[in-house]
N, CA, C and O of each residue as an XYZ file, in Angstrom:
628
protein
N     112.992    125.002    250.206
C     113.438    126.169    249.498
C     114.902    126.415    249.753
O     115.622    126.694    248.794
N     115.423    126.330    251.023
C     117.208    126.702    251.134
C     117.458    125.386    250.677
O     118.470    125.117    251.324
N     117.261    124.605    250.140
C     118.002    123.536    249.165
C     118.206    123.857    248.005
O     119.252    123.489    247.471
N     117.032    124.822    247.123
C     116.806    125.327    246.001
C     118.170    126.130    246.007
O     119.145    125.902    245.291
N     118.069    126.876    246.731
C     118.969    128.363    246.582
C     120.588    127.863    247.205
O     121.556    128.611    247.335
N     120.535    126.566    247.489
C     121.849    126.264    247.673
C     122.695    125.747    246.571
O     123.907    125.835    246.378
N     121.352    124.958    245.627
C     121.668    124.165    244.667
C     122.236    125.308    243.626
O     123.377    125.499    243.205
N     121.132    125.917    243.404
C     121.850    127.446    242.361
C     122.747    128.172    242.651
O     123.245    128.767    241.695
N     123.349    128.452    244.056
C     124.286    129.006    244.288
C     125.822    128.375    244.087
O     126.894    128.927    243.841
N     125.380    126.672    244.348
C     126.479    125.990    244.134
C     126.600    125.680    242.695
O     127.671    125.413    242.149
N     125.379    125.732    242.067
C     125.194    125.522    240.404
C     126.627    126.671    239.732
O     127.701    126.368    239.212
N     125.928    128.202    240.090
C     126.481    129.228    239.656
C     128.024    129.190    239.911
O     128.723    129.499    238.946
N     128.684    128.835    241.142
C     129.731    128.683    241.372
C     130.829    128.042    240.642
O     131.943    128.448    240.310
N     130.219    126.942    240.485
C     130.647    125.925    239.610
C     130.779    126.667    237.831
O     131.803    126.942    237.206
N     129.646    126.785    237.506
C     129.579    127.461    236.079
C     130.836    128.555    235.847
O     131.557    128.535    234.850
N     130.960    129.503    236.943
C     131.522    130.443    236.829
C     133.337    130.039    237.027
O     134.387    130.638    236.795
N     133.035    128.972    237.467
C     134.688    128.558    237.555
C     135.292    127.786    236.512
O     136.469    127.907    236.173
N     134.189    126.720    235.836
C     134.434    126.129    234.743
C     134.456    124.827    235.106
O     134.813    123.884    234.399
N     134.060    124.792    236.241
C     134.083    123.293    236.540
C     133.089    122.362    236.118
O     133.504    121.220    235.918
N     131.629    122.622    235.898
C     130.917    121.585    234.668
C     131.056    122.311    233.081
O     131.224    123.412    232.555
N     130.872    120.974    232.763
C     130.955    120.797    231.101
C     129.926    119.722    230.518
O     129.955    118.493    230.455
N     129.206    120.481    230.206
C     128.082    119.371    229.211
C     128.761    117.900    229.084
O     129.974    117.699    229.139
N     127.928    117.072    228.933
C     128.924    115.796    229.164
C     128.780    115.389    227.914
O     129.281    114.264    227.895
N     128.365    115.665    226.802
C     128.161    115.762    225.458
C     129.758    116.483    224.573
O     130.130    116.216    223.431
N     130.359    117.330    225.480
C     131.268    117.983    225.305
C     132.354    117.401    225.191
O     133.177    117.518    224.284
N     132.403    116.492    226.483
C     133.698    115.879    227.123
C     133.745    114.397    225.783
O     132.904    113.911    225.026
N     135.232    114.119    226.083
C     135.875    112.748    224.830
C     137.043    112.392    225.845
O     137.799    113.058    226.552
N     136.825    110.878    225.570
C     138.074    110.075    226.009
C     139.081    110.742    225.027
O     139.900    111.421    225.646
N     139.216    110.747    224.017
C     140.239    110.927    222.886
C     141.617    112.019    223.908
O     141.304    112.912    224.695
N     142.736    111.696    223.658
C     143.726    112.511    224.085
C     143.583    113.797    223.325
O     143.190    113.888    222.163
N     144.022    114.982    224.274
C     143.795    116.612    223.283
C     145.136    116.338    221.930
O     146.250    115.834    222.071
N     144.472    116.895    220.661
C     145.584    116.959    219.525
C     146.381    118.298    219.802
O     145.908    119.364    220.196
N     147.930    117.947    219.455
C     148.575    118.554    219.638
C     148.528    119.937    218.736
O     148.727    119.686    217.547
N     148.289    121.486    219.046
C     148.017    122.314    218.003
C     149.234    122.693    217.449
O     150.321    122.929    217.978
N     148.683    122.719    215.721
C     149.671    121.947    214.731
C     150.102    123.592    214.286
O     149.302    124.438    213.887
N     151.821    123.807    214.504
C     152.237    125.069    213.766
C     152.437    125.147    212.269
O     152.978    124.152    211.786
N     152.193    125.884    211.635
C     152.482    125.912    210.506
C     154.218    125.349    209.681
O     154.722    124.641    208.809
N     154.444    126.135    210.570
C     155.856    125.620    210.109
C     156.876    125.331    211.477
O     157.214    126.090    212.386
N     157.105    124.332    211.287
C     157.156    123.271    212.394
C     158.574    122.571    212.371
O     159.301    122.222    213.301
N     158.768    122.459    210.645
C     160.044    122.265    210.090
C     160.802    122.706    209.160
O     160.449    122.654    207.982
N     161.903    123.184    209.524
C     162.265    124.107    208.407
C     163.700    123.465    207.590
O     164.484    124.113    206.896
N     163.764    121.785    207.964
C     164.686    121.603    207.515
C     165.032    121.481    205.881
O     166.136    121.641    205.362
N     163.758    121.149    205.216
C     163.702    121.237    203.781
C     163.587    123.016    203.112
O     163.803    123.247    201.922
N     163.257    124.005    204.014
C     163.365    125.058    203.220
C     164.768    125.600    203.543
O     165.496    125.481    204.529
N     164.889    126.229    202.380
C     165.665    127.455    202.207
C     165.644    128.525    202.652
O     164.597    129.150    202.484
N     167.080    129.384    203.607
C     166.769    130.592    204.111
C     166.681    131.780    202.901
O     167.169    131.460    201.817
N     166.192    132.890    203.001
C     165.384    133.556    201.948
C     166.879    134.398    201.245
O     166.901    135.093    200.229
N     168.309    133.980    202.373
C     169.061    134.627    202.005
C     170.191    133.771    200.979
O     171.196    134.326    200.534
N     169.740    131.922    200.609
C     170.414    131.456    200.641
C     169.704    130.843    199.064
O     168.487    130.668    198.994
N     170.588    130.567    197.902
C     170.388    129.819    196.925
C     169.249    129.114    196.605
O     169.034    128.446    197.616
N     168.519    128.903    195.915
C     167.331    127.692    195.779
C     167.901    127.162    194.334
O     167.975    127.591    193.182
N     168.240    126.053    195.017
C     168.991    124.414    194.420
C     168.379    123.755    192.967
O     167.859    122.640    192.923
N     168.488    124.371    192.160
C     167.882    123.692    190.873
C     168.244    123.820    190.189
O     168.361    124.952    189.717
N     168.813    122.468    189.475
C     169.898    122.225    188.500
C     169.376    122.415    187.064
O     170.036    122.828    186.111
N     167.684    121.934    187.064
C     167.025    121.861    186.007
C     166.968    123.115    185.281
O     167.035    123.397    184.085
N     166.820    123.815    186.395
C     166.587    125.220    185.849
C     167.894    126.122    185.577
O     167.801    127.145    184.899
N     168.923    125.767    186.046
C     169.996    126.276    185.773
C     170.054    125.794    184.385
O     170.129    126.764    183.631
N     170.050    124.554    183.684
C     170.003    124.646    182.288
C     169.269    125.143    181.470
O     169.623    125.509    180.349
N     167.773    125.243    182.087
C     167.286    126.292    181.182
C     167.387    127.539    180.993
O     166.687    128.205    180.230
N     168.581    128.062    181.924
C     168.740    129.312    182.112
C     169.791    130.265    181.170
O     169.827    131.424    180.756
N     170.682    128.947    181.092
C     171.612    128.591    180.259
C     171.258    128.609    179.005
O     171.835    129.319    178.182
N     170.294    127.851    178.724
C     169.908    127.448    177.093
C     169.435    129.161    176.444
O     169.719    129.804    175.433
N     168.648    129.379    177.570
C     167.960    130.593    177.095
C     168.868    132.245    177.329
O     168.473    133.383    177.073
N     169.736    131.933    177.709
C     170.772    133.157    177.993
C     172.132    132.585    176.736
O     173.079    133.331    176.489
N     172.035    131.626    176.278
C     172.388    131.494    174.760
C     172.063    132.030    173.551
O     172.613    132.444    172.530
N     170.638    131.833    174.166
C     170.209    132.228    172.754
C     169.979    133.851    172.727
O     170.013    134.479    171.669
N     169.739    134.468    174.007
C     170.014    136.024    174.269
C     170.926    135.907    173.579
O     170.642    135.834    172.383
N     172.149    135.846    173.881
C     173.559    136.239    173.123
C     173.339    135.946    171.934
O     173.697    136.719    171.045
N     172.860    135.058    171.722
C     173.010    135.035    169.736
C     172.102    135.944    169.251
O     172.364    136.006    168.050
N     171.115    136.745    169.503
C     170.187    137.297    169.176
C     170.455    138.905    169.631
O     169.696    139.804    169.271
N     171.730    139.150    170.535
C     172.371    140.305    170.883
C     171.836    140.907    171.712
O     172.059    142.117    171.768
N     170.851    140.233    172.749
C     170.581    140.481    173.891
C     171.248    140.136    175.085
O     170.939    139.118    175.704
N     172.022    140.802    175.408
C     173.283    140.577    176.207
C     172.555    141.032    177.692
O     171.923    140.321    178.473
N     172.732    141.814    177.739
C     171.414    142.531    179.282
C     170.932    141.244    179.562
O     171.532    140.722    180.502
N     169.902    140.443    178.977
C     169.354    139.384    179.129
C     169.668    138.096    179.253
O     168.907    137.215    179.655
N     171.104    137.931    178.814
C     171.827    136.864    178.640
C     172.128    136.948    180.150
O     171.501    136.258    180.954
N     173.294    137.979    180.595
C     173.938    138.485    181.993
C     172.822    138.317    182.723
O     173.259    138.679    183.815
N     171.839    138.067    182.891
C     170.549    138.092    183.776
C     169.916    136.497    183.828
O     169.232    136.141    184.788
N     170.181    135.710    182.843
C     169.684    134.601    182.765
C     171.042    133.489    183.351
O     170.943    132.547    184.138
N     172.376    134.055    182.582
C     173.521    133.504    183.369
C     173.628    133.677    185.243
O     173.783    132.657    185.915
N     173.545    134.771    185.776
C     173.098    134.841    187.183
C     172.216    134.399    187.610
O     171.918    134.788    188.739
N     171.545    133.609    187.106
C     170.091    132.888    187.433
C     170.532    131.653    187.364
O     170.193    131.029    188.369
N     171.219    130.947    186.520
C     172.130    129.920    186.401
C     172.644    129.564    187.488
O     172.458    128.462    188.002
N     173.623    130.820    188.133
C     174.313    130.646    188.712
C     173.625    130.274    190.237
O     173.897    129.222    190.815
N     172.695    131.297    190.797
C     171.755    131.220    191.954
C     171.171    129.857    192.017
O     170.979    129.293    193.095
N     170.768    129.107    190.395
C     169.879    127.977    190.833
C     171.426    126.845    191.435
O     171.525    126.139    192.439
N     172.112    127.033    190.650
C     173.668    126.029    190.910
C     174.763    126.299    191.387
O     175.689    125.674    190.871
N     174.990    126.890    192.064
C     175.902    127.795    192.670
C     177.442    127.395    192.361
O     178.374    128.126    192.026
N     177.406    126.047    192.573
C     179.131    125.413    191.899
C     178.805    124.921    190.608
O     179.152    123.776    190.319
N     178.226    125.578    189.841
C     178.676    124.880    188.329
C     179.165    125.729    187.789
O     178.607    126.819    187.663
N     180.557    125.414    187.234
C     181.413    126.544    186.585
C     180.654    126.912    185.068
O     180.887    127.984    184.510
N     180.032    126.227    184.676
C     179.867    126.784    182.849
C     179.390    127.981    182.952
O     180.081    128.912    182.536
N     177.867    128.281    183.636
C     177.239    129.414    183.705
C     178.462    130.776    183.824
O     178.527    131.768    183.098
N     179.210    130.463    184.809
C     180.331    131.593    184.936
C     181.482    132.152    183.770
O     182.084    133.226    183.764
N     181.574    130.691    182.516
C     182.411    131.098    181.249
C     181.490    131.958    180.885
O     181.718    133.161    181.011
N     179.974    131.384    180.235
C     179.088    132.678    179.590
C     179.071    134.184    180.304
O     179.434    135.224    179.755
N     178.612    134.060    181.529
C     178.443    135.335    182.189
C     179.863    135.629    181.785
O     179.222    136.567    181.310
N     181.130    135.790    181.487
C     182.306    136.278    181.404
C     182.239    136.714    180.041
O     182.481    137.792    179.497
N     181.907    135.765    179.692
C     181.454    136.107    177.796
C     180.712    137.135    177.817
O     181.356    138.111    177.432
N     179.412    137.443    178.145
C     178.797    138.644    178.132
C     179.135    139.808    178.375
O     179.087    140.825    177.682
N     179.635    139.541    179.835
C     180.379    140.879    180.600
C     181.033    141.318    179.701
O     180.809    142.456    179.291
N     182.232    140.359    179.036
C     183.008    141.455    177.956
C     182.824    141.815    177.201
O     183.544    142.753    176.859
N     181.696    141.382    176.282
C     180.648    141.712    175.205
C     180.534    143.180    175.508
O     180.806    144.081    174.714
N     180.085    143.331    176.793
C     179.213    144.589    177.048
C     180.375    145.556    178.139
O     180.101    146.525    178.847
N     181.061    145.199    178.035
C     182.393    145.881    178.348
C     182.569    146.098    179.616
O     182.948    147.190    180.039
N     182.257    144.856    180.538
C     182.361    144.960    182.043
C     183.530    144.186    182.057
O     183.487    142.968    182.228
N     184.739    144.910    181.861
C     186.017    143.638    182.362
C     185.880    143.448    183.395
O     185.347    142.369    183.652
N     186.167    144.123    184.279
C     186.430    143.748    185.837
C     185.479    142.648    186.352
O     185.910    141.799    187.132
N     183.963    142.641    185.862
C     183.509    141.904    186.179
C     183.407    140.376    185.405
O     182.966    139.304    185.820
N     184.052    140.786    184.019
C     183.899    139.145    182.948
C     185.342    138.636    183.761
O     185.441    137.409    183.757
N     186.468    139.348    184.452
C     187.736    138.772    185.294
C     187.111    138.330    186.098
O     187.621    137.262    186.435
N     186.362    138.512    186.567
C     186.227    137.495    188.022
C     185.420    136.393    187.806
O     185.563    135.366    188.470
N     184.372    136.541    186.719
C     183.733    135.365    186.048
C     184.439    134.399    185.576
O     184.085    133.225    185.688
N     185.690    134.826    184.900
C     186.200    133.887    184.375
C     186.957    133.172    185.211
O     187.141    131.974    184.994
N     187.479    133.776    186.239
C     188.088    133.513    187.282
C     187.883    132.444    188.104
O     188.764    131.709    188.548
N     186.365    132.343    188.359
C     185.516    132.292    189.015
C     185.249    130.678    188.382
O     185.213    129.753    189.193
N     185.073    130.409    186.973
C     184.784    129.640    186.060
C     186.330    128.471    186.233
O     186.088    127.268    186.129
N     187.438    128.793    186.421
C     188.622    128.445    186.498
C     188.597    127.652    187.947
O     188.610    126.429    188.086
N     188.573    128.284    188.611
C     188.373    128.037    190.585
C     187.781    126.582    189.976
O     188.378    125.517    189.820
N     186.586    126.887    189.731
C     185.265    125.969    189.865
C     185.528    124.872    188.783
O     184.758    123.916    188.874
N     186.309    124.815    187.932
C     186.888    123.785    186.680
C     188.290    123.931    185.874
O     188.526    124.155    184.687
N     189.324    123.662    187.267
C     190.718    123.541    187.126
C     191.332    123.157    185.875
O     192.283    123.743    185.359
N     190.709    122.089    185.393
C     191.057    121.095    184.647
C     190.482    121.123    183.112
O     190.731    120.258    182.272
N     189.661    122.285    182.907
C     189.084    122.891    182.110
C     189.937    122.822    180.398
O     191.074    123.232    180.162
N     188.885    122.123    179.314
C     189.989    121.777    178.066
C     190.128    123.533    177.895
O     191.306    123.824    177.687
N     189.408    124.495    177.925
C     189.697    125.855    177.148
C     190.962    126.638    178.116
O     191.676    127.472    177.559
N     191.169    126.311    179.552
C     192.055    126.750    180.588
C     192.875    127.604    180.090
O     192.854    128.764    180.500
N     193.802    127.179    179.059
C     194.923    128.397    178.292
C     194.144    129.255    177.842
O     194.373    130.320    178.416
N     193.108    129.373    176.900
C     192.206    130.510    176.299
C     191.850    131.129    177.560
O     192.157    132.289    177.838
N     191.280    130.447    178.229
C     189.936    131.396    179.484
C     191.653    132.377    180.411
O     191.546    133.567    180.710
N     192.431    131.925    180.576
C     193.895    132.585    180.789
C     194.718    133.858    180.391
O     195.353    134.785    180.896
N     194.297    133.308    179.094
C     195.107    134.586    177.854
C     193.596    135.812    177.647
O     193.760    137.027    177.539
N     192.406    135.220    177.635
C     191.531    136.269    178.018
C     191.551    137.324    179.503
O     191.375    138.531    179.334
N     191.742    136.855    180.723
C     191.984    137.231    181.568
C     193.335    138.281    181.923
O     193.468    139.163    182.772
N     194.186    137.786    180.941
C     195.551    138.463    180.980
C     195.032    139.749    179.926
O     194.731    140.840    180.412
N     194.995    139.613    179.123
C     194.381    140.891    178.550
C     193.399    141.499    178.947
O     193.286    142.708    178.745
N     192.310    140.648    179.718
C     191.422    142.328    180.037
C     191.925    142.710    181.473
O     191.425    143.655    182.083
N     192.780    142.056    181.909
C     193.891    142.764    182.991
C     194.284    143.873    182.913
O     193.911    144.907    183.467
N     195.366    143.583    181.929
C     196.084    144.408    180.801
C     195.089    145.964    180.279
O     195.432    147.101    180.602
N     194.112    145.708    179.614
C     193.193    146.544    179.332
C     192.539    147.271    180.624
O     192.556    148.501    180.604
N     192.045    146.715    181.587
C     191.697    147.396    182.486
C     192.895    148.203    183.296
O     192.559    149.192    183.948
N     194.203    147.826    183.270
C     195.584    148.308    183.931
C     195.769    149.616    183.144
O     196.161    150.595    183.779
N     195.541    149.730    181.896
C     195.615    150.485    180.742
C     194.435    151.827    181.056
O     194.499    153.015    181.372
N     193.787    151.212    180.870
C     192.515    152.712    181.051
C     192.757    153.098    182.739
O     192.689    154.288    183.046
N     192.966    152.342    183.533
C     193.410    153.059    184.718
C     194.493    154.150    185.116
O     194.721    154.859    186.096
N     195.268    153.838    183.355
C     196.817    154.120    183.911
C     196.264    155.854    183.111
O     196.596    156.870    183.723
N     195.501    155.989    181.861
C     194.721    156.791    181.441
C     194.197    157.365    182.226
O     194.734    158.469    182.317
N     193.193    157.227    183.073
C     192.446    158.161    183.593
C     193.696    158.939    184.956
O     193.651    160.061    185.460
N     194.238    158.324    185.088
C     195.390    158.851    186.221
C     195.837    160.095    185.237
O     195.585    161.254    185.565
N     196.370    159.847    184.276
C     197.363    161.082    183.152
C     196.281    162.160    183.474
O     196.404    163.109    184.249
N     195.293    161.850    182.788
C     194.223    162.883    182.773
C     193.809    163.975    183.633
O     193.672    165.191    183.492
N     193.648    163.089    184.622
C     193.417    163.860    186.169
C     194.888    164.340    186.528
O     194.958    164.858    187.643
N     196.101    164.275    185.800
C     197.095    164.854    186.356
C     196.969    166.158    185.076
O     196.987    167.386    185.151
N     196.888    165.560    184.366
C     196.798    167.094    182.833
C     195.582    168.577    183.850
O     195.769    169.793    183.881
N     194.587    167.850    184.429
C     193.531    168.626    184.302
C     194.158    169.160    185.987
O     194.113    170.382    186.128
N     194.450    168.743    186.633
C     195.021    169.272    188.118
C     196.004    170.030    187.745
O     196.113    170.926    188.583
N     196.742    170.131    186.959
C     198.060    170.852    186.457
C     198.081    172.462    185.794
O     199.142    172.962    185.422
């Protein structure tokens, strides 16, 4: 009998420490390494940074064309910035978005588009036009600035 109660005591000991394991349990096999989900992040994109698609920059293009011809400009300016996000250095998207902007009477912002369009394609055949546009909505924006100054001096006066 104190063999019994030694055996269970040493049984329990054991159990409680973890030291047997069904031998049904146990595998030669080496433990697999537990697999993180994301493990590599060298192919993604940070959430703050461009996603690279050229394809889609032309369709963005095609279809923010045809906004403008159809006088959906809102939509055009929205499909051109989409252009731009999928391609970040392709100057064309930036002539249209400049085109729109002034359509819809954002100089300040069709100047920096065009600007922007210039930077990015020096060598550009329209360069004198995209130039002489820029100089005038300069001009125009220098103009209504120089306006609203009078004004606010008429109405302070």
């Amino acid at each position: 009998m104190g063999m019994r109660v030694a055996m269970k005591v040493l049984l329990g000991v054991a159990l409680s420490c973890g030291a047997a394991l069904p031998v049904c349990a146990q595998s030669n096999d080496p433990p697999k390494p537990k697999m993180n989900k994301q493990t590599d992040t060298a192919t993604k994109n940070a959430e703050d940074q461009p996603k690279w698609d050229p394809l889609r920059a032309e369709k963005d293009l095609e279809v923010g064309k045809y906004y403008m011809k159809t006088g959906n400009v809102d939509a055009a300016i929205d499909r051109f910035q989409d252009a731009i996000d999928a391609k970040p250095g392709y100057a064309i998207p930036f002539l249209y978005l400049g085109e729109a902007q002034e359509k819809k009477g954002m100089k300040r912002d069709a100047i920096k588009s065009y600007t922007r369009y210039l930077e990015l394609y020096p060598k550009a055949e329209d360069k004198a036009k995209i130039e002489k546009k820029i100089a005038k909505l300069q001009t125009e924006v220098a103009d209504k600035k120089k306006k609203q100054q009078s004004l606010m001096k008429e109405l302070t006066h």
